[in-house]
C-alpha positions as a LaTeX table, in Angstrom:
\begin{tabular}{lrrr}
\hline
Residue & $x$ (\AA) & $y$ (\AA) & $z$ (\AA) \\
\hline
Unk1 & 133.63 & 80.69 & 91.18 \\
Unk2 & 136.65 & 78.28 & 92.00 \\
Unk3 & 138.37 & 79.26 & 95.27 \\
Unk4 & 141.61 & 79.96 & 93.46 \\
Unk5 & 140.02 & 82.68 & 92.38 \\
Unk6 & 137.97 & 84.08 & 95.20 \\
Unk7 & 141.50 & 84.16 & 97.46 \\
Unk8 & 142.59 & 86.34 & 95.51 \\
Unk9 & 139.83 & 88.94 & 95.78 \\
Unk10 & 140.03 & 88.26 & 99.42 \\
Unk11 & 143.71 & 88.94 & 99.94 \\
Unk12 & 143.27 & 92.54 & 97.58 \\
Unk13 & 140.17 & 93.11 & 99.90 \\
Unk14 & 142.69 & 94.23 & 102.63 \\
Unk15 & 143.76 & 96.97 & 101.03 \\
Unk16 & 140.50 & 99.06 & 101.93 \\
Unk17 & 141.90 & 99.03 & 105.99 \\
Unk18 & 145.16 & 100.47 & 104.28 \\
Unk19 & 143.06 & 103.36 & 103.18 \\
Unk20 & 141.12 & 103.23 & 106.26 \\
Unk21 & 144.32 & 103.48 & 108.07 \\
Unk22 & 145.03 & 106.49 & 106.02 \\
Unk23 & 142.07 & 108.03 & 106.56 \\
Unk24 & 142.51 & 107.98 & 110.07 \\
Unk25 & 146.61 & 109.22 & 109.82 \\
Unk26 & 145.08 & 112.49 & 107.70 \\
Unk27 & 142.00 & 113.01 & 110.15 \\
Unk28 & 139.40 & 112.34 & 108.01 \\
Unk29 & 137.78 & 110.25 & 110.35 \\
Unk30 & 133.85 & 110.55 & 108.75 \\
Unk31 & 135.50 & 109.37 & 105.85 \\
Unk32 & 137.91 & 106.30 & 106.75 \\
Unk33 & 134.33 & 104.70 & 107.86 \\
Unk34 & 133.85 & 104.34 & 104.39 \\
Unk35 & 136.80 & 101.96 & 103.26 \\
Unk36 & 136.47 & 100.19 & 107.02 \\
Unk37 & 132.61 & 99.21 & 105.69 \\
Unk38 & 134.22 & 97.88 & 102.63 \\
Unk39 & 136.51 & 96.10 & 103.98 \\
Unk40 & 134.61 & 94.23 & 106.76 \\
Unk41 & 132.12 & 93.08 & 104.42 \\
Unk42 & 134.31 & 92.31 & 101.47 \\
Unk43 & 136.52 & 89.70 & 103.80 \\
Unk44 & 133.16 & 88.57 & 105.17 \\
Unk45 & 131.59 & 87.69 & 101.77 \\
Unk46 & 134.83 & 86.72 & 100.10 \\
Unk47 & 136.21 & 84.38 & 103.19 \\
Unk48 & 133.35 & 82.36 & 101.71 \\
Unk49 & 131.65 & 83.32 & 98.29 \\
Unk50 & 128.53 & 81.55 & 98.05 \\
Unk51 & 125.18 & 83.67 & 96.68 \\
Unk52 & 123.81 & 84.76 & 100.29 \\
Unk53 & 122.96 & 87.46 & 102.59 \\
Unk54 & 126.98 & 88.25 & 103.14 \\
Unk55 & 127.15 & 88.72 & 99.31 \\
Unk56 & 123.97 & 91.40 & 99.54 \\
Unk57 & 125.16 & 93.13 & 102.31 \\
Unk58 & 128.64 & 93.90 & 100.88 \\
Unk59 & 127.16 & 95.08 & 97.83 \\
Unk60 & 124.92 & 97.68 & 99.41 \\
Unk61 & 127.50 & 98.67 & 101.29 \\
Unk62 & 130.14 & 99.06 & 98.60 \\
Unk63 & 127.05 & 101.02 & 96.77 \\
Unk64 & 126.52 & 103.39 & 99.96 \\
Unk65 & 129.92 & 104.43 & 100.49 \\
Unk66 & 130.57 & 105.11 & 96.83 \\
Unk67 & 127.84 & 107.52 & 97.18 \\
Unk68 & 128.32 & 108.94 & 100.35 \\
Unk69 & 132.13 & 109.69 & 99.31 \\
Unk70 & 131.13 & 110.70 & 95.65 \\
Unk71 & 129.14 & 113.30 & 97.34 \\
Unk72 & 131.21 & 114.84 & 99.62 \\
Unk73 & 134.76 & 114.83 & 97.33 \\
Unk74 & 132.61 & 117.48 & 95.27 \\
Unk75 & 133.90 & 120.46 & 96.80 \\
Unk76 & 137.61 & 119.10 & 97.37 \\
Unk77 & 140.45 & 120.17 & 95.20 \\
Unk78 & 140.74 & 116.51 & 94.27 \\
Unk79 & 137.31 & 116.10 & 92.96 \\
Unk80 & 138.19 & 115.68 & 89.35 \\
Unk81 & 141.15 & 113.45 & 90.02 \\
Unk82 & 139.12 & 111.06 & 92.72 \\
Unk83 & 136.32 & 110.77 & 90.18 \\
Unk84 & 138.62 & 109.82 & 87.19 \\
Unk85 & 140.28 & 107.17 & 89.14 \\
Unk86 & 137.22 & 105.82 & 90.47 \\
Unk87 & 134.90 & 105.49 & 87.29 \\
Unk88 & 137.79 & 104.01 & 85.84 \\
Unk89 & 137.61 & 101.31 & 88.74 \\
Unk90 & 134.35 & 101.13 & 88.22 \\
Unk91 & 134.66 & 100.29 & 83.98 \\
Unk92 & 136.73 & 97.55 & 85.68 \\
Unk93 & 133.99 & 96.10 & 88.04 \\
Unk94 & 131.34 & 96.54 & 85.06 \\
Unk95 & 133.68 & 94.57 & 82.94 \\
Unk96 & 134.15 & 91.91 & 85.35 \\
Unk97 & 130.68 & 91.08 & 85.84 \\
Unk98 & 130.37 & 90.77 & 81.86 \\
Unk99 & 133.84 & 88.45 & 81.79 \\
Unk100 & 132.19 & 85.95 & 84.55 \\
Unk101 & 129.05 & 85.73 & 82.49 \\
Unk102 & 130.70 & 84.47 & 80.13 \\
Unk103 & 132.77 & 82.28 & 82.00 \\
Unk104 & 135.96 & 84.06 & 81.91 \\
Unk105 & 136.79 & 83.75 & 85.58 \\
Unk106 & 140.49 & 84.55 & 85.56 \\
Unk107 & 139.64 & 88.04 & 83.66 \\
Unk108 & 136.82 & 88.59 & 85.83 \\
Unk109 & 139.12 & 88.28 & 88.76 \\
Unk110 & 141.77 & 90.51 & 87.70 \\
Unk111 & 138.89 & 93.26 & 86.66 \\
Unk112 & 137.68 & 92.44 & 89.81 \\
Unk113 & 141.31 & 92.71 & 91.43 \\
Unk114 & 141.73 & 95.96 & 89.69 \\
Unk115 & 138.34 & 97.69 & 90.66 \\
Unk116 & 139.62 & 97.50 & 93.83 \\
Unk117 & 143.27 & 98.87 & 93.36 \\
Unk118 & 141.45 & 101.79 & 91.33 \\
Unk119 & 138.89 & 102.24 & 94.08 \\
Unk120 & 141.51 & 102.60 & 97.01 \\
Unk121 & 143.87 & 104.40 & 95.29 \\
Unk122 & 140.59 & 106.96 & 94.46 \\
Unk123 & 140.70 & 106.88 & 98.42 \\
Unk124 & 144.15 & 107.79 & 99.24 \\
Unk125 & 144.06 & 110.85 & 96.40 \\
Unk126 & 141.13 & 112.05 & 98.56 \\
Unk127 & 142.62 & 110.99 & 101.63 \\
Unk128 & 145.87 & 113.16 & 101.09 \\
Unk129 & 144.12 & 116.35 & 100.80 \\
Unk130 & 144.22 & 118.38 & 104.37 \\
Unk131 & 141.22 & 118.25 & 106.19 \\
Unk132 & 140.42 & 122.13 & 106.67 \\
Unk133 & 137.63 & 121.80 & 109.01 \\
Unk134 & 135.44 & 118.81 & 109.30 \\
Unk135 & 132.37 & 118.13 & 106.83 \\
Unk136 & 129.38 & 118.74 & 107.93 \\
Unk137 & 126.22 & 118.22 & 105.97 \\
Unk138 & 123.22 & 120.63 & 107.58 \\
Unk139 & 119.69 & 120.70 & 106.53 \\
Unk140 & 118.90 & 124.42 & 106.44 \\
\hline
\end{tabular}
């Protein structure tokens, strides 16, 4: 991918400490980890985009925290909100990796560009809601 393209994706990559930062202004500290991961590894990979370790790592982490957060916004008030926004994010990512298949880098950047707007606005729906005690996942 020309570097054009991958600054952008780095630049929108920043907005995952915003919702970190949010995160951490609404006390949900166990989950503002999640956007931090993101972020470190998305400026790591995207500083320099070439097919390597960087590039695996980000995507396993991405793939963790969408889980881990999927998982616990199912008893929140904002589950069916936070899910809506984020599949739809995720449509976006699915249809970026079919644009830049084909070629179509520009329109896989701005589905890319978008996945991440949808994914971090997912996190600041969740990330409004009042913490009411902390989660804590127990093996009973």
């Amino acid at each position: 991918m020309d570097t054009q393209y991958s600054i952008l994706i780095y630049r929108v990559s920043y907005l995952s400490f915003v919702s970190f930062l949010y995160g951490l202004y609404n006390l949900h500290y166990n989950l503002a980890i999640v956007p931090l991961s993101v972020f470190i590894t998305s400026i790591l990979y995207w500083s320099n985009p070439i097919n390597s370790w960087r590039r695996n790592i980000d995507i396993y982490v991405v793939k963790i925290c969408a889980i881990y957060q999927f998982i616990i916004v199912y008893n929140t008030k904002c589950a069916i909100l936070y899910y809506f926004i984020t599949v739809c994010g995720l449509c976006f990512y699915y249809i970026g990796i079919y644009q830049y298949k084909y070629k179509k880098y520009l329109h896989s950047t701005y589905s890319h560009i978008i996945f991440h707007i949808l994914a971090n606005v997912g996190n600041i729906v969740l990330y409004s809601e009042t913490p009411e005690m902390p989660i804590v996942i127990t093996l009973e």
